[in-house]
C-alpha positions in Angstrom: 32.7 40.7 127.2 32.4 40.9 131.1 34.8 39.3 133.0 32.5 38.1 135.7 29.7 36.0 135.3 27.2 38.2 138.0 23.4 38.2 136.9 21.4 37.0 139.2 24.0 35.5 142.0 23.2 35.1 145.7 26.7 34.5 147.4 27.6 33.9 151.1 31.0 35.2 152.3 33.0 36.0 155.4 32.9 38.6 157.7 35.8 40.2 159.4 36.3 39.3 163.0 34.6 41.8 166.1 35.2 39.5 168.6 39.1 39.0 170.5 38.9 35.5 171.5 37.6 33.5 168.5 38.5 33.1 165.1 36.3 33.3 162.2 35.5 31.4 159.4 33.1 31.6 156.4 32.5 30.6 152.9 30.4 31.9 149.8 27.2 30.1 149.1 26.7 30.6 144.9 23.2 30.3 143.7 22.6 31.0 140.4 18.8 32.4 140.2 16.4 34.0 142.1 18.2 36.9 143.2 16.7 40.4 143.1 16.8 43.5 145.3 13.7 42.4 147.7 16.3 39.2 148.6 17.4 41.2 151.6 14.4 42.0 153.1 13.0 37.6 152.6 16.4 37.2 154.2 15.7 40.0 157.5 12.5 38.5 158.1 13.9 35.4 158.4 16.9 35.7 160.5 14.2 38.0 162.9 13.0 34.5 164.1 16.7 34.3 165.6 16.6 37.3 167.8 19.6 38.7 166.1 22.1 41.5 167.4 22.1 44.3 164.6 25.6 45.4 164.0 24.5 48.3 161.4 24.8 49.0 157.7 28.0 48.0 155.6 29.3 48.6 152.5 32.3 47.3 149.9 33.7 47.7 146.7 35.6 45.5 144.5 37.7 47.3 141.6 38.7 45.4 138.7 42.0 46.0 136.7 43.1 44.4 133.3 46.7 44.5 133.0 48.1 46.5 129.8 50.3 43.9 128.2 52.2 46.5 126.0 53.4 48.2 128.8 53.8 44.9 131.6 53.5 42.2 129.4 51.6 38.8 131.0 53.6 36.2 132.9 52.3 32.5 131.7 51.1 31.7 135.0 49.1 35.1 135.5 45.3 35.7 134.5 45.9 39.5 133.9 43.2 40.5 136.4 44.0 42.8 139.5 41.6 42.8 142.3 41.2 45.8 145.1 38.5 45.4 148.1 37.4 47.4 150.5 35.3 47.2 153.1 33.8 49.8 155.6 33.9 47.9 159.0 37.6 48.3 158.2 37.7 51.3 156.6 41.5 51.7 157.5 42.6 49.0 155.0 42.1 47.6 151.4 43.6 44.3 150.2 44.9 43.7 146.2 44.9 40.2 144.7 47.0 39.6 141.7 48.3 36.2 140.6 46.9 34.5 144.0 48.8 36.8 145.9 47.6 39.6 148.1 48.8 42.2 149.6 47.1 44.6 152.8 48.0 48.2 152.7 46.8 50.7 155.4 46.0 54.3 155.7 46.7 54.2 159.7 49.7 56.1 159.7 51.5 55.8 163.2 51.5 60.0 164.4 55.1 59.3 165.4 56.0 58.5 161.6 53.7 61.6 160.6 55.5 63.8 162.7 58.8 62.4 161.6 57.8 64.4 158.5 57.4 60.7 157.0 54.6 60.7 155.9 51.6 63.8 155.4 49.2 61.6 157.6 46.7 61.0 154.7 48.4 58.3 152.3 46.8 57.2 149.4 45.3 53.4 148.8 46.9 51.4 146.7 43.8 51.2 144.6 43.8 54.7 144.3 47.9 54.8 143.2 46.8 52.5 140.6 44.5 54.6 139.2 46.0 58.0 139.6 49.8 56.7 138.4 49.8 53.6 137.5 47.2 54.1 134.9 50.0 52.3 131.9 50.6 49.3 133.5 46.6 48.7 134.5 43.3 49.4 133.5 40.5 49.7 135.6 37.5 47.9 133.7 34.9 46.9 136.5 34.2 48.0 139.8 31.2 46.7 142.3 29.6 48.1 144.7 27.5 46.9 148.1 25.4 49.1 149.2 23.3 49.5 152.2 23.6 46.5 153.8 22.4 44.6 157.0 24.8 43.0 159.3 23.7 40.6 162.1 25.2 38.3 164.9 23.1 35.3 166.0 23.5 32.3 168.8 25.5 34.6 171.1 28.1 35.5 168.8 28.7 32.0 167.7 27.6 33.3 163.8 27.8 36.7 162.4 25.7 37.4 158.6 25.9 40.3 156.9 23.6 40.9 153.9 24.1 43.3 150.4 23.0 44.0 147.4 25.5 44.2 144.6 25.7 46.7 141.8 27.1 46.9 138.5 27.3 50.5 136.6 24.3 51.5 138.7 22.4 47.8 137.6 21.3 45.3 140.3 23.9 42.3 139.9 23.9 40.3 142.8 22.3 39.5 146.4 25.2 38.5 149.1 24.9 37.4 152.3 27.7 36.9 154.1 27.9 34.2 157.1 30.9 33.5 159.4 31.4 31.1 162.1 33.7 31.7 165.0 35.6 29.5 166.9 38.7 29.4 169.7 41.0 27.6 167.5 42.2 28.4 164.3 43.2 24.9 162.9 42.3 23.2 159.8 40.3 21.0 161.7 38.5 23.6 163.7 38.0 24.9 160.3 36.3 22.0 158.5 33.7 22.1 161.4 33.5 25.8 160.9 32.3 25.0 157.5 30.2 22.2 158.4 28.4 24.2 161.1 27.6 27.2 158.0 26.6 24.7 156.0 23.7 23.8 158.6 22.8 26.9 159.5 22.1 27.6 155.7 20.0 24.7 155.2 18.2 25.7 158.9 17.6 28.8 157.7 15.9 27.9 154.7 18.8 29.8 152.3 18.6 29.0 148.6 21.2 26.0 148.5 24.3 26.6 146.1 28.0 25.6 146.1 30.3 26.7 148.7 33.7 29.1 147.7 36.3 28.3 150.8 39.4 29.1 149.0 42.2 30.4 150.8 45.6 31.9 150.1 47.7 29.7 152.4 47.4 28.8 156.2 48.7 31.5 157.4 46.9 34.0 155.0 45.1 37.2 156.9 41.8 36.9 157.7 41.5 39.7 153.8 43.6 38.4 151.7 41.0 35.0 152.4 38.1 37.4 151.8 39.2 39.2 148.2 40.1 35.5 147.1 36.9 33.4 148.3 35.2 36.1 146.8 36.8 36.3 143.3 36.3 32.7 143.8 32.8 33.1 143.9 32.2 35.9 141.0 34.3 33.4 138.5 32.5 30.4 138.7 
């Protein structure tokens, strides 16, 4: 049995940041039908209206681990699930989730450390050190994949929305499209506008209504650590 409900889902998400002097903020949309591969083309003609600024193709992918409970057995408070996201607008970083904890890890290795003899200047992932030596403790059981997807930046950089389709072992799963606000103050004030203001734009743009994932780690949570956990948010429900 799968561990994430995914047929047919449209969800909204947020982007990571491009701008220096604004902090973003963004949510997934759920909608449970009407999704399918032509969703992202409906979705460009639509936003064309809006004059976007195209900011290229993107990509993800989201691995799923199950931990192996003979060799680490389960905590009572833990869901046995392990979480790894990338994302290739940062293609320098991946973030694991486990237990509602994340963690960032970076293959930017500073030269001076390199030439320190410190490191070898190509490091692996965590995701891939959990497949390649940690394969006892976890199990990889799902991984999804965007693919070829179109990212836009409306209203003069006020919203950015990128759009994906999702696959499953090579199967259409889901349509996302991802929409983030920015703002000049990161408070939880600032914020709940932030969400307000997406939830407008959706219903302005004439996107399929659905419920709204904001979860975050903790205030002062990195901008994706918030990402991995809105969007496991989203693939649960």
């Amino acid at each position: 049995m799968s561990h994430f409900k995914v047929s047919y889902i449209l969800v909204t998400l947020m982007t990571l940041a491009s701008f220096t002097d604004s902090y973003p903020t963004g949510a997934f949309l759920v909608i449970t039908k009407d999704a399918s591969t032509n969703s992202i083309t409906t979705l460009h003609d639509r936003l064309a209206t809006e004059i976007p600024k195209m900011l290229g193709r993107w990509s993800f992918e989201l691995k799923i681990f199950k931990a192996n409970n003979q060799s680490a057995p389960q905590r009572d408070n833990s869901d046995g699930f392990l979480y790894d996201l990338a994302v290739d607008y940062d293609p320098t970083k991946s973030v694991t989730l486990v237990n509602k904890t994340a963690i960032v890890t970076t293959t930017d290795v500073p030269g001076s450390l390199a030439q320190a003899g410190c490191s070898n200047g190509s490091p692996d992932t965590l995701g891939q050190i959990l497949q390649l030596k940690l394969q006892s403790l976890w199990t990889l059981r799902q991984v999804l994949k965007g693919d070829n997807g179109n990212g836009y930046e409306l209203r003069g950089g006020e919203f950015v929305i990128r759009a994906i389709n999702v696959f499953l072992h090579g199967n259409f799963k889901n349509f996302i499209v991802l929409i983030e606000h920015h703002s000049n103050s990161k408070s939880n004030k600032t914020r709940e506008l932030s969400i307000q203001k997406i939830e407008s734009l959706v219903e302005e743009l004439e996107l399929p209504k659905g419920r709204l994932c904001t979860d975050t780690l903790s205030d002062g949570a990195d901008y994706l650590s918030n990402v991995i956990a809105q969007l496991v948010q989203a693939f649960q429900t």
